[in-house]
N, C-alpha and C positions, 0 to 999 in steps of 0.2 A: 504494500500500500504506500502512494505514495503522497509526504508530508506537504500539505496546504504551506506556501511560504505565508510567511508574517511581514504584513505589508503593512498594517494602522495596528495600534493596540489591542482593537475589539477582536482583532484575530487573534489574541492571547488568549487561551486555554483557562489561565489562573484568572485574568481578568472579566473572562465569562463567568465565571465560579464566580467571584466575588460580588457582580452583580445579583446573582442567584440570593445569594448570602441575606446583600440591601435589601430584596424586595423581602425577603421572608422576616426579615428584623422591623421593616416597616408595619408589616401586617399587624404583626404579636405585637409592638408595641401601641397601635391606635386601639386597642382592647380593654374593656375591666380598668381596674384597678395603675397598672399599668400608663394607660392613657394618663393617670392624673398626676402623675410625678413626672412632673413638665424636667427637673434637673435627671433621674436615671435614665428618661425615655430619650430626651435631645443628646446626652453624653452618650448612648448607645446608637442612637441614628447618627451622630458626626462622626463618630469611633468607626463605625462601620461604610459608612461612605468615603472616609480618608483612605482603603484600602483600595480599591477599584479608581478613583482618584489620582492618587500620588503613583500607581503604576500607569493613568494614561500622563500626566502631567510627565514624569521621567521619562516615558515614550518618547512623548516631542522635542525633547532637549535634544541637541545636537553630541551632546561629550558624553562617552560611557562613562565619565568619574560622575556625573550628575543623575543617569538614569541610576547607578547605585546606589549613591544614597537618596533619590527616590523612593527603589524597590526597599530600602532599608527601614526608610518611614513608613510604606507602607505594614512591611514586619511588623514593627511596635504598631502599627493599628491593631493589627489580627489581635496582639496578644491583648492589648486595651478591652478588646471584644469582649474576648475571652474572660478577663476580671470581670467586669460590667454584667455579662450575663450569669457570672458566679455569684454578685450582688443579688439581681434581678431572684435568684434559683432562691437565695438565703432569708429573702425577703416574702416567699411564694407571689411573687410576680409569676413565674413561668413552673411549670410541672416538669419533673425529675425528667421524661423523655425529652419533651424539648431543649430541655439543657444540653441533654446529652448529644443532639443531633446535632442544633446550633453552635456548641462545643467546639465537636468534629469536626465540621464544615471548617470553623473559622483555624482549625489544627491544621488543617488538611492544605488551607491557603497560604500559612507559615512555611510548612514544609516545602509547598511549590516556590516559595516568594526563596527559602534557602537555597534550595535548587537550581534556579535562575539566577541568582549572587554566585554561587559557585560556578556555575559553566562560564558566567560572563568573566570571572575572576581567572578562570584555570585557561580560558582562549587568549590563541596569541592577539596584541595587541593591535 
């Protein structure tokens, strides 16, 4: 099979994923309880839009030293996520499965966003 070239960001794999992520932190957050904690609800919708973000923003930049620490910001987003919906779980904003899935997803994003820091780090210049 062969690899689609990556021509704009929105061809990015992880940056599709993280869109996926937004819209489903959108949803759960306009809900319940949830919805009325105007500071968890906006620090988890900016937390989680800075990831899909700072990876198309680093896209456009012209110098690989700059799309890295873009994709670098975007890292500490995931993890940001991550805390936030640990809040949200500790607080029963969200049910143990949601946690866990939202979790994952935003695990799952760090990992890609490492991934992508290392191939770019390990290619010749």
């Amino acid at each position: 099979m062969e690899k689609k070239r990556i021509e704009t960001f929105e061809d990015l794999k992880v940056w599709q994923k993280c869109i996926d992520l937004v819209k489903v932190i959108y949803l759960i957050t306009k809900e319940g309880e949830f919805s009325r904690d105007f500071g968890l609800r906006d620090q988890l919708r900016r937390a989680s839009v800075s990831i899909p973000t700072n990876i198309a923003e680093g896209f456009e930049r012209y110098s690989r030293k700059e799309y890295l620490n873009f994709l670098n910001i975007a890292k500490g987003s995931a993890g940001e996520v991550r805390s936030l919906l640990r809040v949200a779980l500790e607080v029963s904003y969200l049910e143990q499965q949601t946690y866990v899935q939202l979790s994952s997803q935003a695990m799952e994003l760090s990992r890609m966003l490492s991934n992508q820091i290392q191939a770019i780090n390990q290619s010749p210049k």
